[in-house]
Structures are given as C-alpha cells and as structure tokens.
N, C-alpha and C positions, 0 to 999 in steps of 0.2 A: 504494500500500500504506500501511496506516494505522500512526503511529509505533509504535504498541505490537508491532508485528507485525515487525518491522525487526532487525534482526540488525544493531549495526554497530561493539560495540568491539572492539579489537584481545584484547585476554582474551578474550571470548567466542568469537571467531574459534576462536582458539588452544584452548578448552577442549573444542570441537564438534569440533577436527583430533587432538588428541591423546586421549579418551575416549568419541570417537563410532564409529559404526559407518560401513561404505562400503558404495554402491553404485555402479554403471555400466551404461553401454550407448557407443554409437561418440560421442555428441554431450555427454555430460553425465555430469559425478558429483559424485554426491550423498552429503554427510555428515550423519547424521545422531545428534542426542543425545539421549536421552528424560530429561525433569527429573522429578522426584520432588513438586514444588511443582507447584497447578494454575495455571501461568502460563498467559497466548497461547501460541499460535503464532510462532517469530519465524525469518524468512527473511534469508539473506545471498545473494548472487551475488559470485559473483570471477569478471575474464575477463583471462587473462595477456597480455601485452602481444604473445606469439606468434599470437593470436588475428588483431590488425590494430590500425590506428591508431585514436587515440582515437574518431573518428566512429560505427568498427566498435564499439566495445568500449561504450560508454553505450548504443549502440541495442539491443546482446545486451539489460544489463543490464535497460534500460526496458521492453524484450518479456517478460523472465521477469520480471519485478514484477510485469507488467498480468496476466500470463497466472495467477500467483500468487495473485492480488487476487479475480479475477471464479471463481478455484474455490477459496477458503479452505473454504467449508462443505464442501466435496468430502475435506478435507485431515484426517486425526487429527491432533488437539492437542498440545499438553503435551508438547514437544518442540524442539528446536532443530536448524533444514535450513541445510545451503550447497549452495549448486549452483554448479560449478566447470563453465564453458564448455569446451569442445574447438572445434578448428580447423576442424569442419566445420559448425559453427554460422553462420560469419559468410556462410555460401553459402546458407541455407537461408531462406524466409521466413513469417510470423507463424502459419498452420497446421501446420507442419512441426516447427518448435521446440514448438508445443502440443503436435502427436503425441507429439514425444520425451522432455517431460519430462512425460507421464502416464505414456508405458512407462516413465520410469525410476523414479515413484512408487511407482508398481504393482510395479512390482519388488522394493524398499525395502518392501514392506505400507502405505504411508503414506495410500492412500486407503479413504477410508468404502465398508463395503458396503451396494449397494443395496439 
C-alpha cells in the first residue's frame, strides 16, 4: 500500500474511533470516517494480540494491505477505514479474508458501483 494511502498516527487512529461510523460481520470491523477535504484514501488495520502471536498478527495485517492495494479503484474515496481483525481471521486463508472484507465493505457502502 502506497504511503499516502496508510492510516498510521495514533490521532488519526483515535479521530476515525471516536467520530467515525461502525460496521461488522463475524471476521472484521470496520470504522469508518468520511473527511470533508478531497484527500486519499487512507487505511489502518489493528489485530489485538487475542488474535495470536506476532507471526499471526503481521501476516493478518500484510493480507489486508495487499488485498486493500490490488482493489483501491474498487474502494470510495475521501475517507478514512480501520479494519479491526476478529479471532477467526487467523484460521482462514488469502480468499477467505478477501470474501470477508468485501462483504464487510459492501456492507459499510464503501464500494464503487459497477
């Protein structure tokens, strides 16, 4: 994921948790912030350490980055996402986690229509 696109100071964190909207499904929720500026797009992931040990927890994160990356054109702008892993992420593998964080897009409105 390209820097501009990166979600990663502790403020911004904190402004997308306390001003942004929620969604979910069993594997992921998703917060989201819509800015008023036409900035990027800029994504965060967090995986709680209840997820698994670190091995677990960067591989989560590295899967929803790539899977992030290869459908930004897919993704509405001008807004600020976190995607917060659940526990049955670390069982699941690289199509699985795609499935679920389109349904949880989809869900949020966050995807373009075709």
């Amino acid at each position: 994921m390209h820097k501009q696109n990166r979600l990663a100071k502790r403020e911004d964190f904190n402004k997308v948790y306390r001003w942004g909207k929620s969604t979910a499904n069993h594997q992921f929720v998703l917060y989201r912030r819509n800015k008023s500026t036409p900035d990027p797009l800029r994504v965060g992931v967090s995986v709680s350490k209840k997820v698994g040990n670190a091995v677990v927890r960067n591989r989560i994160r590295r899967v929803v980055k790539e899977i992030i990356r290869l459908n930004l054109d897919r993704i509405e702008g001008n807004s600020d996402i976190i995607f917060i892993a659940r526990k049955p992420v670390a069982e699941m593998n690289y199509d699985e986690i795609q499935k679920s964080l389109m349904h949880v897009m989809r869900k949020a409105s966050l995807l373009k229509k075709k």
